[in-house]
C-alpha positions in Angstrom: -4.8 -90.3 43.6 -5.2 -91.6 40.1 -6.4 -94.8 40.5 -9.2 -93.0 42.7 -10.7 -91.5 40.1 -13.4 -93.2 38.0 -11.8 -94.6 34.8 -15.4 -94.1 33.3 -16.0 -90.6 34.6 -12.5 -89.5 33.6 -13.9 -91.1 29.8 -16.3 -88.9 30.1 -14.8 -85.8 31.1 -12.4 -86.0 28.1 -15.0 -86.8 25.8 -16.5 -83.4 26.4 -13.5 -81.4 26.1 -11.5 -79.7 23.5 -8.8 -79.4 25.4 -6.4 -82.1 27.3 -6.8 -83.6 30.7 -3.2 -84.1 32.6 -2.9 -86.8 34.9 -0.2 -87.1 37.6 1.7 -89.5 35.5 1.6 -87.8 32.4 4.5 -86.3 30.7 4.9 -82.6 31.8 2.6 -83.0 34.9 5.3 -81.5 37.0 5.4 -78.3 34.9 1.7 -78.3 34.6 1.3 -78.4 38.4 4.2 -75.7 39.2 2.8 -72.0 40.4 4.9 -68.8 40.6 5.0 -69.0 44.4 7.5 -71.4 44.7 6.3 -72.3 48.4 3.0 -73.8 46.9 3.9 -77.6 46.2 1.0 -79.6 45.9 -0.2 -82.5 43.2 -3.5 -82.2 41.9 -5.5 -85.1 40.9 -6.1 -83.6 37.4 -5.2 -80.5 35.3 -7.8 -79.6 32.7 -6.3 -76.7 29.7 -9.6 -75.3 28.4 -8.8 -75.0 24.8 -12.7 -72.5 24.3 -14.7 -71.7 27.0 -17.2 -74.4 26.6 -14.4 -76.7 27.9 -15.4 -74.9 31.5 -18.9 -76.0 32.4 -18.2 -80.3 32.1 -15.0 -79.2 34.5 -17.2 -78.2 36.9 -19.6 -80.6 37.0 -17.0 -83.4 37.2 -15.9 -81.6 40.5 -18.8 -81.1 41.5 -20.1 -84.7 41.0 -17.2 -85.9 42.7 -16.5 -83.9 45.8 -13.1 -83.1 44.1 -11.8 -79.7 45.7 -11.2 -77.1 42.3 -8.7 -74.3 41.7 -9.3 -71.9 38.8 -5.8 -70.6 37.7 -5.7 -67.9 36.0 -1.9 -66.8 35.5 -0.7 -68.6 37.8 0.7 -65.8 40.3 -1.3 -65.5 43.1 1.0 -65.5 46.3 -1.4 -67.7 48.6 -1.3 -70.3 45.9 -5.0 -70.5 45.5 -4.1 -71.7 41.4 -3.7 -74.9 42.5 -5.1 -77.8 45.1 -3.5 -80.9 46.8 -5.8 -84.1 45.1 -8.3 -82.0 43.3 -9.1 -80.6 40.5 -7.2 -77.5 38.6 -8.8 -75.8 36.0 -6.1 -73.9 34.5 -7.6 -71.5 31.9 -3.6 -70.6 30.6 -4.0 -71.7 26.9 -7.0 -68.8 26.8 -5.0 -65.7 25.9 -6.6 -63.6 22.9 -6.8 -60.4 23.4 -8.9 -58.0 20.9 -8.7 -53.9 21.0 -11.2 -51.7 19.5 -9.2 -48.7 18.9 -12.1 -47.0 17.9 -13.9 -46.9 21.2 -11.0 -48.0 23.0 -12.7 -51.4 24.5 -10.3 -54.5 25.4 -11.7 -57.8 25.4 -9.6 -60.4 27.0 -9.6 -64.2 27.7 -9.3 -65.2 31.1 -5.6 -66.9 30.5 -4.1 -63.6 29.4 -1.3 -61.8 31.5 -0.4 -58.1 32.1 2.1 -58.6 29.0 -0.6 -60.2 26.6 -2.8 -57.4 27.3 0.2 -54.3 27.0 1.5 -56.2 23.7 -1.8 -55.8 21.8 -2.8 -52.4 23.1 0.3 -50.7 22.7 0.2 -50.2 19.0 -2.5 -47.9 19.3 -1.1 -45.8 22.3 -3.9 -47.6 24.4 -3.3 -49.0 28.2 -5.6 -51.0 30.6 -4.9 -50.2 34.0 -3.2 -53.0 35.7 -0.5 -53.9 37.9 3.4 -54.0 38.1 4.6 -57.1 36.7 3.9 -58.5 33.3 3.7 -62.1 34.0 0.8 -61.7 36.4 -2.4 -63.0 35.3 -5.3 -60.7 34.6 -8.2 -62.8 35.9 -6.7 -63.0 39.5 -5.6 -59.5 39.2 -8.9 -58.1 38.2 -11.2 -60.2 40.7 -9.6 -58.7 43.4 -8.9 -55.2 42.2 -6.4 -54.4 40.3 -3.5 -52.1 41.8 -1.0 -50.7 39.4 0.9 -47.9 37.8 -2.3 -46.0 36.6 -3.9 -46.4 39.7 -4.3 -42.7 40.4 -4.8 -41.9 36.8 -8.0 -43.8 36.0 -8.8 -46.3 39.0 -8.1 -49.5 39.5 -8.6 -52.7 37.0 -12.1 -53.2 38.3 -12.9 -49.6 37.7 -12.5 -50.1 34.4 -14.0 -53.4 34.0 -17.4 -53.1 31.3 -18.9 -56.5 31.9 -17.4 -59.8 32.1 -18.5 -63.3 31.0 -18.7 -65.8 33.5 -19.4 -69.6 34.1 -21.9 -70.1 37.5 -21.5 -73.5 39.5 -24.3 -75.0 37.7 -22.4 -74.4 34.7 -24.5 -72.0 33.4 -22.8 -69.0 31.0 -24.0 -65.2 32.0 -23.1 -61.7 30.6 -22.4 -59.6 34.0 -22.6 -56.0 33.6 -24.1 -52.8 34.8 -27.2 -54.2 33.1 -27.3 -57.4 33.3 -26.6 -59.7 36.6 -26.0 -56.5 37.6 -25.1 -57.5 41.4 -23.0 -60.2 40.5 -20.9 -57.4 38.3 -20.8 -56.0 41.7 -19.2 -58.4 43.6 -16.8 -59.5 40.4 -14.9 -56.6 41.2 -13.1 -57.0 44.4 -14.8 -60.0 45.6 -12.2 -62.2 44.3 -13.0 -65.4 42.2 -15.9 -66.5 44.8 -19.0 -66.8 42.4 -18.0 -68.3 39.1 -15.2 -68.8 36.1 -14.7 -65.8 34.5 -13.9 -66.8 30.7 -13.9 -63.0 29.1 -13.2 -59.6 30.7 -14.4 -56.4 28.6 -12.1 -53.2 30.1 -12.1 -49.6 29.0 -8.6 -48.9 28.0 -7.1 -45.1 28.0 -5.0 -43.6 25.6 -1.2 -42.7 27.1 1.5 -41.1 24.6 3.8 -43.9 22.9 6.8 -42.5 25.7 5.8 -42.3 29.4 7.9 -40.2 31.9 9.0 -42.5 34.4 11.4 -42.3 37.0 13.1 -43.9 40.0 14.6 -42.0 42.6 16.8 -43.8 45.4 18.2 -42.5 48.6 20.6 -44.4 50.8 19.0 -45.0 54.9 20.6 -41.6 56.3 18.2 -39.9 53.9 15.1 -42.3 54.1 13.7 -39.8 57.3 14.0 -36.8 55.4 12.8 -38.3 52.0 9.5 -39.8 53.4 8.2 -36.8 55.6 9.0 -35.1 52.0 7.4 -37.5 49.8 4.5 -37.3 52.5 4.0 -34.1 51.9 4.3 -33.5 48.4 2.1 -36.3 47.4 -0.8 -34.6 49.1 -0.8 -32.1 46.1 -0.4 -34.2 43.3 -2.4 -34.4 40.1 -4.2 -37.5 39.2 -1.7 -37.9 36.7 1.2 -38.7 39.1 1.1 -42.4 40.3 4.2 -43.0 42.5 5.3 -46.5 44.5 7.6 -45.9 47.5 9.8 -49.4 47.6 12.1 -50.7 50.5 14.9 -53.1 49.5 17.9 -55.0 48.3 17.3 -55.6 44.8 17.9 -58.9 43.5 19.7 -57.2 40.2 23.2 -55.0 42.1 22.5 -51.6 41.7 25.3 -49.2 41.5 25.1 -48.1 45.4 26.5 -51.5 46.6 24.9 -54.4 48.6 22.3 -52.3 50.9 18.9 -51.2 51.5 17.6 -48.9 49.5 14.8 -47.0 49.7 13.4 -46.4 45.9 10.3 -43.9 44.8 9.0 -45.0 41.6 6.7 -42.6 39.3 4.7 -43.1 36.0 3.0 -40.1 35.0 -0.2 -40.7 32.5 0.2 -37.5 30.9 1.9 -36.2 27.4 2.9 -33.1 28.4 6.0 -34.5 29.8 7.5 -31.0 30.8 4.7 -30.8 33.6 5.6 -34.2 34.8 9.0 -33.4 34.8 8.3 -30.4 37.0 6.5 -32.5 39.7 9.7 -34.6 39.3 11.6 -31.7 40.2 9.9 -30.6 43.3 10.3 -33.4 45.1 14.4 -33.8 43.9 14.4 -30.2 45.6 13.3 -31.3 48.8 14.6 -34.7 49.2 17.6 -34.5 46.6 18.1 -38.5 45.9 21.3 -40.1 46.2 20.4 -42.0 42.5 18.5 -40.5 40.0 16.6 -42.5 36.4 13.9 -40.3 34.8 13.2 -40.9 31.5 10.1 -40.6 28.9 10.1 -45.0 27.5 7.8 -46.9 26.2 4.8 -48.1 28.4 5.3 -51.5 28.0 8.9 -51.3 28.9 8.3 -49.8 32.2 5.3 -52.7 32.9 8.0 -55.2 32.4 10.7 -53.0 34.3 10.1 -54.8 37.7 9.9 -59.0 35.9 13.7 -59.4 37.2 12.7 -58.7 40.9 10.4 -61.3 40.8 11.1 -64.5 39.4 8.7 -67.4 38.8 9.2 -70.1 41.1 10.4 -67.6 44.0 9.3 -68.2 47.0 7.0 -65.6 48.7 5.2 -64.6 51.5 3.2 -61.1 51.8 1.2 -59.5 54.3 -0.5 -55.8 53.8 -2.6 -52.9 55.0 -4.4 -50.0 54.5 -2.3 -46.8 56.3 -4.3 -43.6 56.4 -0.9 -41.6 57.0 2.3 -41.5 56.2 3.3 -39.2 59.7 6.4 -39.8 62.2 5.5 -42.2 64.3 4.8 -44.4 60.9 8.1 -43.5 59.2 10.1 -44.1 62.0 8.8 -48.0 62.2 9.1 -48.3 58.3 12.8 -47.0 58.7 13.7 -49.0 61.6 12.2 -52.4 59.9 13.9 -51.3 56.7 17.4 -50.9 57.8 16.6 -53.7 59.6 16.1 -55.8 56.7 19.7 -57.4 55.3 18.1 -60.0 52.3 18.5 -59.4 48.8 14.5 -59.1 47.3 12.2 -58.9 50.4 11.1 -55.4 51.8 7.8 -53.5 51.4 6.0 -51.4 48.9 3.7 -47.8 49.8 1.4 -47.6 47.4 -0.1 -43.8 46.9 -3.8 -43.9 46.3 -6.4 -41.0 45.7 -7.1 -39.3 42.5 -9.0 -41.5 40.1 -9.3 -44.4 42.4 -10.5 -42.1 45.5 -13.4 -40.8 44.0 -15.6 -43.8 43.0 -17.8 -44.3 45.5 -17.5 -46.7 48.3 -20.2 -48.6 47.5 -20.0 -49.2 43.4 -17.9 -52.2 43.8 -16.5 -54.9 46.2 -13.4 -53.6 46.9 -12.8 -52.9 50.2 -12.3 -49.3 51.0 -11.1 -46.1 48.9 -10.6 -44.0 52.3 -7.2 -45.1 53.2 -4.5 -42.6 51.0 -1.8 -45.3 51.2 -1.3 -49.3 51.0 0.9 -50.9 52.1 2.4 -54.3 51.1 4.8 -56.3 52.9 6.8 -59.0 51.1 9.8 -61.5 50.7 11.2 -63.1 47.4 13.5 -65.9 47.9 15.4 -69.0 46.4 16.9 -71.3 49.2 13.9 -73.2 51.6 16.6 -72.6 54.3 15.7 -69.2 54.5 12.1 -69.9 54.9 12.0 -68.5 58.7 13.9 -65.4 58.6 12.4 -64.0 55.4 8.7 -64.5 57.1 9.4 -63.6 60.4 11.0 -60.0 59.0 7.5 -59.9 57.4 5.6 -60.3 60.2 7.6 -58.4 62.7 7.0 -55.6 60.2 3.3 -56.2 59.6 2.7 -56.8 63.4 4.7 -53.3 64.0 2.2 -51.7 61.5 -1.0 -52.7 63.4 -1.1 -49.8 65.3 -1.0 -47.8 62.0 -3.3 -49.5 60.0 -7.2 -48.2 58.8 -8.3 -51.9 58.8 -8.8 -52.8 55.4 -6.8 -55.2 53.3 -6.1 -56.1 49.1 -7.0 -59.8 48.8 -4.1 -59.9 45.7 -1.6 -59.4 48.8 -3.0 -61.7 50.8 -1.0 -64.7 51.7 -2.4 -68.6 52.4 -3.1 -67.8 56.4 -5.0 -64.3 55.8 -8.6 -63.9 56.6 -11.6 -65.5 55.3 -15.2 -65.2 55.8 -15.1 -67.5 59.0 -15.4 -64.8 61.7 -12.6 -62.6 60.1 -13.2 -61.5 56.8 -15.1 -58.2 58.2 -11.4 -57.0 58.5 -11.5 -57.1 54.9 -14.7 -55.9 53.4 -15.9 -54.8 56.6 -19.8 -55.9 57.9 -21.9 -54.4 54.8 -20.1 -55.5 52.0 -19.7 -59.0 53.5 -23.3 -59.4 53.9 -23.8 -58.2 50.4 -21.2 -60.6 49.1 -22.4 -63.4 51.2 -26.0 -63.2 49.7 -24.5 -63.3 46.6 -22.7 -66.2 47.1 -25.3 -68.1 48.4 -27.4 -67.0 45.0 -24.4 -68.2 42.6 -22.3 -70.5 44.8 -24.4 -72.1 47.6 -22.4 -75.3 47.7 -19.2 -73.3 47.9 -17.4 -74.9 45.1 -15.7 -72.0 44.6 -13.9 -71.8 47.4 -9.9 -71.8 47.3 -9.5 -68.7 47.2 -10.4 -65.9 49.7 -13.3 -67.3 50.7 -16.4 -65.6 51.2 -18.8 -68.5 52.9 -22.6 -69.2 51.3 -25.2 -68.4 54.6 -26.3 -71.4 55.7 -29.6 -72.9 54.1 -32.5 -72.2 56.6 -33.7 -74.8 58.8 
């Protein structure tokens, strides 16, 4: 595809950036190219490092001018692959990764390269967290566009929740400050709408304080207790305090635990408190009802427990993931969780049940993109593996499960666990956003986007001009 390109154009493009162009036969085009999804193999034509923002706008327009398809990368981690694009342009905005904290007012600004770790490192030493997700190495622009579920989910919302404006490149390369007051719609759709309607260069969050030690726990029950733990769980997480954000996890690990070479089922809790004696209390209730086989609880630093889940997985895994929203966590559902879960005899691929409500629950339906805050549970179904040989039995379990869950589901899904084959805007995505919010974000692509040059991702499709 290299000799494809204009020589001249290619003269140009470089001549307007800071930052290096990477060409197919380049030293270190393989690593350039390389994604954490494993599955994703595909050559761009080029690989463009900003090295300042104003690298971002000339990227575009060579695409543009061009016809060359573009992928924005952010971290790199998206499961579908969407940082990256067979014979087109990638725009990986890695090398941006400052973050700045003002402790006195507790604002984060942070470059659109920067990952869940960058952002913990420099917010840490004032006792100061953004919420985010569960693994360090993930890549807050992706993470935020589409919503931003993590271990303070309950606590104080999702990422986009606490998203204060946001500074974005358009397709005509034009550079706009999108917040409550200004391009205010467009700070709409930015959170939850994914990366349909421009490069985000700068993200300004609203970070919360959390004491310098978190209690944390895992508790894990071998599959004659899962029945009995579940309806319990079910039940005391209706009470909880905002405070409490649990994870309920179905696996092998990758990394042996001390209960041999089985499924386990694994409830995982952060609570975003410092009085750690009420925490532990909650802790307590639920050991009472569903005493777990395994016990950790423990008070550790924030960061450690953000990085706690990196071993599980690896960059350069391969993965597949398919989720729902469930609206309850009732027999009927338990007994098709279990069954799939005992089912399921490889290391690193299971499912997640993510507990919603408190912070999250109460922002209105309509204040941002995302797609619903109804449903009190999510659930995400997903595989991490090394061999290509095991390709078809690691994603049929996934879809056996997530076909078995239909019946359970509210309808609405997180585009950050989408995989490659979910829905888009072509006749499906209302299973997504649903019909209002789609027409709302399809107007507003059609204002910021209407050639759709934004558009590996999830897409959300400009209308069609009239006439």
């Amino acid at each position: 595809m290299q000799s494809e390109l204009n020589p001249h154009a290619l003269a140009d493009l470089r001549a307007a950036l800071a930052g290096p162009v990477i060409l197919p036969d380049d030293e270190g085009f393989d690593d350039a190219r390389a994604v954490w999804n494993g599955m994703i193999d595909v050559r761009p034509a080029l690989i463009v490092r900003p090295a300042t923002s104003t690298d971002i706008a000339p990227v575009l327009d060579f695409a543009s001018r061009w016809g060359l398809p573009l992928a924005v990368r952010g971290g790199g981690h998206n499961v579908a692959g969407n940082g990256t694009v067979a014979d087109g342009v990638v725009l990986d905005m890695g090398g941006l990764r400052e973050v700045s904290v003002d402790p006195g007012t507790g604002t984060v600004t942070v470059q659109a390269g920067a990952t869940m770790g960058d952002v913990d490192a420099a917010t840490a030493p004032y006792n100061l967290a953004v919420p985010m997700g569960v693994v360090s190495g993930t890549g807050v622009a992706g993470l935020t566009l589409g919503g931003g579920v993590g271990w303070l989910t309950r606590a104080h919302g999702l990422s986009v929740d606490n998203l204060l404006a946001a500074d974005v490149v358009t397709s005509d390369g034009e550079e706009v400050r999108a917040d409550p007051d200004q391009h205010p719609e467009l700070f709409w759709g930015l959170r939850g709408g994914g990366g349909n309607f421009g490069v985000v260069s700068s993200f300004t969050f609203q970070a919360h304080p959390l004491p310098e030690q978190v209690l944390t726990g895992t508790l894990a029950y071998g599959n004659m207790h899962w029945h009995a733990a579940l309806r319990a769980y079910d039940a005391w997480a209706a009470g909880l305090p905002d405070e409490m954000t649990t994870i309920v996890s179905c696996l092998i690990p990758i990394e042996e635990w001390e209960m041999g070479d089985q499924p386990l089922l694994l409830i995982g809790l952060a609570w975003a408190d410092p009085d750690q004696e009420a925490g532990a209390e909650l802790i307590r209730q639920l050991t009472s009802a569903a005493p777990p086989d395994m016990e950790a609880v423990e008070a550790v630093p924030w960061a450690t427990w953000q990085t706690a889940m990196d071993s599980t997985f690896p960059r350069g895994s391969r993965a597949y993931w398919k989720n729902s929203s469930i609206d309850r966590l009732d027999d009927a559902v338990i007994d098709a969780l279990v069954r799939a879960g005992c089912e399921q005899t490889r290391r690193g691929t299971g499912f997640d049940i993510h507990h919603m409500g408190g912070a999250y629950g109460r922002v209105a339906e309509e204040a941002t993109a995302f797609p619903t805050r109804d449903a009190p549970y999510w659930l995400n179904i997903y595989g991490y593996w090394q061999d290509p040989a095991d390709d078809a039995a690691h994603t049929a379990f996934i879809r056996g499960l997530a076909a078995a869950m239909e019946p359970f589901s509210s309808g609405a899904q997180y585009v950050n666990f989408m995989g490659a084959e979910d829905p888009v805007a072509q006749g499906t995505a209302p299973s997504v956003y649903g019909p209002d919010k789609l027409a709302r974000l399809t107007a507003l692509k059609s204002a910021y986007d209407p050639q759709n040059l934004f558009r590996r991702n999830h897409n959300i499709v400009p209308a069609a001009p009239a006439g």
